[in-house]
C-alpha positions in Angstrom: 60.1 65.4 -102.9 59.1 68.5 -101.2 59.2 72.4 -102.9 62.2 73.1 -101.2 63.9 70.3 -101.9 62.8 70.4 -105.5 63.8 74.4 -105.5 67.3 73.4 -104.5 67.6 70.7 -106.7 66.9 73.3 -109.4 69.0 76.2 -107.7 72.3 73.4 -107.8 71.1 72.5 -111.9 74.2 74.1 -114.1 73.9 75.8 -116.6 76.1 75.5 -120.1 76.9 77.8 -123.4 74.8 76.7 -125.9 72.2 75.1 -123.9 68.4 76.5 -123.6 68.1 80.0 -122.3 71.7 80.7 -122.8 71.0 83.4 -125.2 69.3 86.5 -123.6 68.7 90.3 -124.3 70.5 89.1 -127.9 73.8 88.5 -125.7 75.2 85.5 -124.7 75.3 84.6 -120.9 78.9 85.2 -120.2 78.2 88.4 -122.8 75.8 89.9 -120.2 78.0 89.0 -116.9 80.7 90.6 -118.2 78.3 93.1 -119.0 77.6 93.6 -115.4 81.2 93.1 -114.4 81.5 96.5 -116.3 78.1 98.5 -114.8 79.6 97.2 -111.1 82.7 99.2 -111.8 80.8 102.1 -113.3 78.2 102.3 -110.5 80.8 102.0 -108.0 83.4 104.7 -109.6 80.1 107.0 -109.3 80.0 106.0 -105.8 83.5 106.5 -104.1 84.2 109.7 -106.6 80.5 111.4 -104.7 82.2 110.0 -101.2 85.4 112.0 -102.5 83.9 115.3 -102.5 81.2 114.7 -99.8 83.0 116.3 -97.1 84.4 119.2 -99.1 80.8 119.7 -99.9 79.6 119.2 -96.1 82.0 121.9 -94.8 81.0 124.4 -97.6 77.1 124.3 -96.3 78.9 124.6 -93.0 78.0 121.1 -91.7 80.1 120.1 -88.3 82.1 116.8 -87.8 79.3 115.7 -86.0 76.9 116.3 -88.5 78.6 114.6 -90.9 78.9 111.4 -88.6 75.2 112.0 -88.7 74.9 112.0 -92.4 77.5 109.2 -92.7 75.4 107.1 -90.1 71.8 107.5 -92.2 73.2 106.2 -95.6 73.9 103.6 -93.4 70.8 103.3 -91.9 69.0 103.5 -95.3 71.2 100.9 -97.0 70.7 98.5 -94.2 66.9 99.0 -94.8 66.9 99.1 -98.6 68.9 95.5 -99.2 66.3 93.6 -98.2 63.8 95.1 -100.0 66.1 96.1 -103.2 66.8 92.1 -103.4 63.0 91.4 -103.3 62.1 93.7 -105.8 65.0 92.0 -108.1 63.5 88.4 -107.7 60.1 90.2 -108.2 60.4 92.6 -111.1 63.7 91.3 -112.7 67.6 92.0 -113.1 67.4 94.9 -115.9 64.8 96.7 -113.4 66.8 96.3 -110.6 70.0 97.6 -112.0 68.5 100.4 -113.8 66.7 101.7 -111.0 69.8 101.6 -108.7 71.6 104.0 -111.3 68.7 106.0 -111.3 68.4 106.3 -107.8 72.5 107.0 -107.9 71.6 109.7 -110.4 68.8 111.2 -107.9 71.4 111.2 -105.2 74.1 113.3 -107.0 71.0 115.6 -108.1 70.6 116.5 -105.2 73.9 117.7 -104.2 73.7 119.9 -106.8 71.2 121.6 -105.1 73.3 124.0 -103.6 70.2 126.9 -102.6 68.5 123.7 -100.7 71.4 124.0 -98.7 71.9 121.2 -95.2 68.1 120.1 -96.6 68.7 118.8 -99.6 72.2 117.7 -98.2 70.4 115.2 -96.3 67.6 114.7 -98.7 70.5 113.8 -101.0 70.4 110.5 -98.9 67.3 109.0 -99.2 68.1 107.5 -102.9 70.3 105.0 -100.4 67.5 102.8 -100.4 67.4 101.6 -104.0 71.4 101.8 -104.2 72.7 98.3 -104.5 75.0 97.8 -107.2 76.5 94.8 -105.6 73.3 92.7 -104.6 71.9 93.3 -108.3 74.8 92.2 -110.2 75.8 89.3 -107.3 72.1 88.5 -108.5 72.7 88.1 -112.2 75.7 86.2 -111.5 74.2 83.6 -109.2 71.2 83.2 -111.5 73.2 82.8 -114.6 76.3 80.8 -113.4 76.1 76.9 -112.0 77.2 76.7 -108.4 81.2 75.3 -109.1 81.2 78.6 -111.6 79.9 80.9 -108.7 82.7 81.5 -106.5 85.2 82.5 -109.1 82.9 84.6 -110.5 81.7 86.4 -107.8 85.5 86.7 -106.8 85.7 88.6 -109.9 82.9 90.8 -109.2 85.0 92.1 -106.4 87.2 93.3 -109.2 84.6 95.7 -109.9 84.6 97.1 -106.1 88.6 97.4 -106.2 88.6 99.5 -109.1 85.7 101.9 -108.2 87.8 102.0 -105.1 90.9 103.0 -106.6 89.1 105.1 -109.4 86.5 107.1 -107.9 88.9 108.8 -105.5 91.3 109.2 -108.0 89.6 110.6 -110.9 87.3 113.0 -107.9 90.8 114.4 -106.9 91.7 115.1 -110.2 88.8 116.6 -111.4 87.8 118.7 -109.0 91.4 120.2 -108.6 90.9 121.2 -112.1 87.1 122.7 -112.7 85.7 123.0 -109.2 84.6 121.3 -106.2 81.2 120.0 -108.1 82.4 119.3 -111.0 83.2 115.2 -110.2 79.3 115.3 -109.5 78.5 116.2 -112.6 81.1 113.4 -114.3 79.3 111.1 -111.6 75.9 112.4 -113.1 76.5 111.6 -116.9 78.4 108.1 -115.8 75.6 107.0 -113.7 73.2 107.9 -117.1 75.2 105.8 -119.3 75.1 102.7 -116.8 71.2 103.2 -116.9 71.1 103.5 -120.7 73.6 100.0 -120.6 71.1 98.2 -118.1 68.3 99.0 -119.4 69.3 97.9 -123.0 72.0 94.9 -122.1 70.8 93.3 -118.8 68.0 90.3 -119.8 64.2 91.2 -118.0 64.7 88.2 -116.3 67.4 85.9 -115.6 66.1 83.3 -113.8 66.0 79.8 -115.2 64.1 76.7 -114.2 65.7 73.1 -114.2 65.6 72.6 -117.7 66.9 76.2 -118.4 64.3 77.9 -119.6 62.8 81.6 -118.5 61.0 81.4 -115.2 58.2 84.1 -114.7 59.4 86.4 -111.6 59.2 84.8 -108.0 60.0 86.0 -104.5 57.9 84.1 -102.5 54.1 84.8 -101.8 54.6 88.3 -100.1 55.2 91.7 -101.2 58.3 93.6 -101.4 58.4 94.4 -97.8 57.0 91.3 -96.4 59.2 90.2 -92.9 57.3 87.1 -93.0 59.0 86.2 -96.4 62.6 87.5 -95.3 61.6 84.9 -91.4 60.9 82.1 -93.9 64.3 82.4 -95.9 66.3 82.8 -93.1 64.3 79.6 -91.4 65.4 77.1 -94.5 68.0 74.2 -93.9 71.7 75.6 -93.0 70.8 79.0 -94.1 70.3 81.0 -90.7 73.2 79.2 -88.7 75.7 80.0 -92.1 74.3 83.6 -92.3 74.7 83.9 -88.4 78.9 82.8 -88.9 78.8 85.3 -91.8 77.8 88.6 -89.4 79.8 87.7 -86.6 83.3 86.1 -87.9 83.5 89.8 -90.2 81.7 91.9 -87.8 85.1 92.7 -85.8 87.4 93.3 -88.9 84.8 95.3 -89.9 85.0 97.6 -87.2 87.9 97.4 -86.8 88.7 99.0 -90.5 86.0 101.9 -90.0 88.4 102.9 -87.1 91.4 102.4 -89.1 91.9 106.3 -89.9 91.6 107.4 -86.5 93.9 104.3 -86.0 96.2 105.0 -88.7 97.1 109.0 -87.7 96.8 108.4 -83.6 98.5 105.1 -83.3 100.4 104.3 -86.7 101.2 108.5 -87.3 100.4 108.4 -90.4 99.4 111.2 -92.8 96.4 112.2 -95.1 98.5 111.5 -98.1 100.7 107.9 -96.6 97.1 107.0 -95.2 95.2 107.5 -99.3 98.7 104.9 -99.8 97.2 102.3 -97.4 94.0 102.6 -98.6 95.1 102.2 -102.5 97.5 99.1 -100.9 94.1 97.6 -99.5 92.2 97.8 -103.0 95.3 96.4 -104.5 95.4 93.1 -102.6 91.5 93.1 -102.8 91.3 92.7 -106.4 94.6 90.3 -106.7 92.6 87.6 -103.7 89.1 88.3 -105.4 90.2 88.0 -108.9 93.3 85.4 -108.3 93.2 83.2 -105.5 89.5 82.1 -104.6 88.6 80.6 -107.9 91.8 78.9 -107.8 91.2 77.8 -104.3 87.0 77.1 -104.5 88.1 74.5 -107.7 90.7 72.4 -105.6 89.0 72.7 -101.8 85.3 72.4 -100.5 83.5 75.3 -98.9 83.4 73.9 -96.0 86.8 73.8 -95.8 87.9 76.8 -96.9 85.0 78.7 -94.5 86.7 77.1 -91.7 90.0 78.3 -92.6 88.9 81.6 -94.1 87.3 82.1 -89.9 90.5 80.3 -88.4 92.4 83.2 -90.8 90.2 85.8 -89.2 91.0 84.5 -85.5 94.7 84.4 -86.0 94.6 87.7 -87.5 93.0 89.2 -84.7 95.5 87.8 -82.1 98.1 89.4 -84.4 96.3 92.7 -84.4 96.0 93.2 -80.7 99.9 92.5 -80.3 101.2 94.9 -83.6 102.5 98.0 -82.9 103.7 99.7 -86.5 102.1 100.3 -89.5 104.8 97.7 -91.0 103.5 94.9 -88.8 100.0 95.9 -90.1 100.9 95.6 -93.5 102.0 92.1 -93.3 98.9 91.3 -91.8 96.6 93.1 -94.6 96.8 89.9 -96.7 95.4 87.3 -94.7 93.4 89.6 -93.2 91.2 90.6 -96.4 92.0 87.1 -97.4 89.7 85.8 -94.6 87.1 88.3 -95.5 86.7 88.1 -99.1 86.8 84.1 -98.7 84.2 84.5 -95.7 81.6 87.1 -97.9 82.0 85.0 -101.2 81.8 81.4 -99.8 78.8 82.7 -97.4 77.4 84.3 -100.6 77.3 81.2 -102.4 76.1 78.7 -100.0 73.2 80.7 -98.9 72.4 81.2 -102.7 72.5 77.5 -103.2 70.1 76.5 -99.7 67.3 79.0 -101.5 64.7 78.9 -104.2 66.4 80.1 -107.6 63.6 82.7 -106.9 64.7 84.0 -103.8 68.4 84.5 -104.7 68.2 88.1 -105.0 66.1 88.2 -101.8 68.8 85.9 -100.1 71.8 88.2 -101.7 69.7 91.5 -100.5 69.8 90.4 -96.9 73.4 89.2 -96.8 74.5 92.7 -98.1 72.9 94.0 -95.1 75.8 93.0 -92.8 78.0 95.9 -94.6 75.3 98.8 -93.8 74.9 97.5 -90.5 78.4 97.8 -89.8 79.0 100.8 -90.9 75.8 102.2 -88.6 76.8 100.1 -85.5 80.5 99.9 -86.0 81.8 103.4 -85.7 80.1 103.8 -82.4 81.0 100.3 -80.6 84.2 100.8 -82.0 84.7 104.4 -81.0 84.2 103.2 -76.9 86.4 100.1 -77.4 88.9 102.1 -78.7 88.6 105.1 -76.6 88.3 102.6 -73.5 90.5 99.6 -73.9 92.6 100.6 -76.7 93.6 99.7 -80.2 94.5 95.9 -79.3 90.8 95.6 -77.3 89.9 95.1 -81.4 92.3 92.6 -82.3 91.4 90.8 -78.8 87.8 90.9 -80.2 88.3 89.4 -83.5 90.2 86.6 -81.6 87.7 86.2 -79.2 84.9 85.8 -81.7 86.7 83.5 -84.8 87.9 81.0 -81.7 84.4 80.8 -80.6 83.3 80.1 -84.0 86.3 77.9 -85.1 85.2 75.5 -82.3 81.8 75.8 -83.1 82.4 74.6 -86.6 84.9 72.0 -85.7 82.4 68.9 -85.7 81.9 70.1 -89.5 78.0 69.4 -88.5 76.9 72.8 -89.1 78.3 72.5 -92.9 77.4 69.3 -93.7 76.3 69.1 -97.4 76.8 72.6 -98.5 80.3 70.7 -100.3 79.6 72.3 -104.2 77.9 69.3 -106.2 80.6 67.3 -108.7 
């Protein structure tokens, strides 16, 4: 038997309660996922309540709209560089360093904004910490190193939990507290949050959660390159059914994706919405996000095989698009909302965990780092491609987009070739 196939023998291995290694960091291993359930929804309150107030901040150093597109466009930039090398250093150094220096680097980020003499500088200074911020790919990490692969899907569905309610939070609780003691003042709730979710990593999260076959502590792995080594991201993404999987995963989302970054020009210049009905649509987005993350793909990942369900999740994701192109109310896109985030979630979550389960157990935060580089990179590439379709063809050029690119790929995957054996092991 080859490494590989011996690493994903051991990557497929499941682990139990009350079998070896089970007990970590004096928690038990459900203890310390629920654990990071918890620092996800902290780290990503922190997030979305410093996104709150960004702007307000921007316009009082006298920053333009198109300098703020520019400052929106390099934490994109950086996050798309960091993920690959924030998942390396995971697999390398371990979960609890991981975590704790993503708070840290949150709580350099906010620091900065404080930093009201350093004026547009430190404004765009306030950036840079981008690189190490990756709530998701850490705790995704955790969870796919402490949970057998038929546990994985449900609960990284319920990670996503953690994403709705920062979502919902942060925005809230910035409005609120900024209405009542100043402009900076969610910063400095951000600040002391983001402390407490260090304190909590650092003393909770297990050094190392990685486990060999027989479930014991595995010294940190990675591969045999450093941290930034391309050669060791070329030789994950060149393993059996992981490249053409992680190709379906950029390009079945990559439309919907820019297709939401332009949904508040969309939203006030098509739908007439305002600032407050369009905060409405947003909360009615996290809403559905948590109820299909939380609810309905565990359910559905325990009755159905991935490869099933991927191929419906991109059929979803095709039909959508059609649907898109020909709507022309914000009602009509409401109904469409649920099936739409329905194919994304399923799409990101079964991607997640059959890339995870084609690696090394060593390489899964390296594997998870690189697939959370399809967000950043939409959010970098997106507002710009998007901007001409829009501007060019119109609102439905989109939704003919996302059409266009899930047929392609539903016919692609019809054969079921390009899937074969990535079915979750009995």
């Amino acid at each position: 038997m080859t490494s590989d196939s011996q690493a994903h023998a051991h990557s497929t291995e499941p682990r139990r309660d009350g079998g070896p290694g089970t007990e970590m960091a004096g928690l038990s291993r459900w203890s310390v996922i629920r654990v990071t359930y918890l620092l996800t929804v902290i780290q990503m309150t922190c997030l979305f309540m410093q996104f709150s107030v960004l702007l307000y901040v921007a316009n009082e150093l006298g920053l333009d709209s198109v300098g703020f597109g520019l400052l929106q466009t390099t934490f994109g930039l950086l996050q798309l560089l960091g993920s690959p090398v924030f998942g390396r250093l995971c697999d390398r150094c371990g979960a609890r360093v991981g975590l704790t220096l993503s708070f840290v680097a949150s709580w350099s980020l906010l620091g900065l904004l404080l930093c009201r003499s350093g004026g547009l500088t430190a404004l765009f200074l306030s950036r840079l910490p981008a690189l190490l911020i990756h709530p998701i790919p850490g705790s995704q990490m955790v969870i796919t190193d402490l949970t057998s692969p038929a546990e994985r899907p449900a609960a990284l569905g319920k990670l996503g939990l953690g994403l709705g309610v920062g979502l919902i939070l942060g925005p809230l609780l910035g409005g609120l507290v900024s209405t009542k003691f100043g402009i900076y003042s969610p910063i400095y709730v951000a600040l002391g949050a983001s402390t407490l979710g260090a304190a909590i990593s650092a003393s909770c999260i297990p050094a190392n959660t990685k486990m060999d076959a027989q479930g014991r502590s595995t010294p940190g792995g990675g591969g045999g390159g450093g941290v930034f080594s391309l050669k060791e991201t070329w030789r994950l993404l060149t393993l059996p059914r992981v490249l053409p999987v992680f190709t379906i995963k950029v390009l079945s989302g990559f439309p919907a994706g820019i297709f939401l970054i332009m949904l508040s020009v969309i939203s006030v210049n098509v739908f007439g919405l305002e600032a407050q009905q369009t905060g409405y649509l947003m909360s009615y987005f996290g809403v559905f996000q948590m109820v299909i993350q939380g609810l309905v793909i565990g359910r559905l990942t325990s009755r159905y095989s991935e490869s099933a369900l991927l191929r419906l999740s991109v059929l979803v994701l095709g039909v959508v698009g059609l649907a898109m192109a020909l709507m022309t109310t914000i009602v009509h896109f409401c109904l469409l909302v649920p099936p739409l985030l329905f194919g994304l979630v399923s799409l990101n979550i079964l991607t997640d965990n059959i890339l995870t389960k084609a690696v090394s157990p060593m390489d899964t935060g390296a594997m998870l780092g690189l697939c959370a580089c399809v967000q950043p990179l939409t959010r970098t590439v997106g507002p710009t491609l998007g901007g001409f379709l829009y501007q060019t063809f119109g609102v439905s050029s989109l939704g003919y987009l996302q059409f266009g690119v899930n047929l392609a790929l539903t016919l692609y995957l019809r054969d079921g070739s390009v899937l074969r054996g990535v079915e979750k092991p009995q």
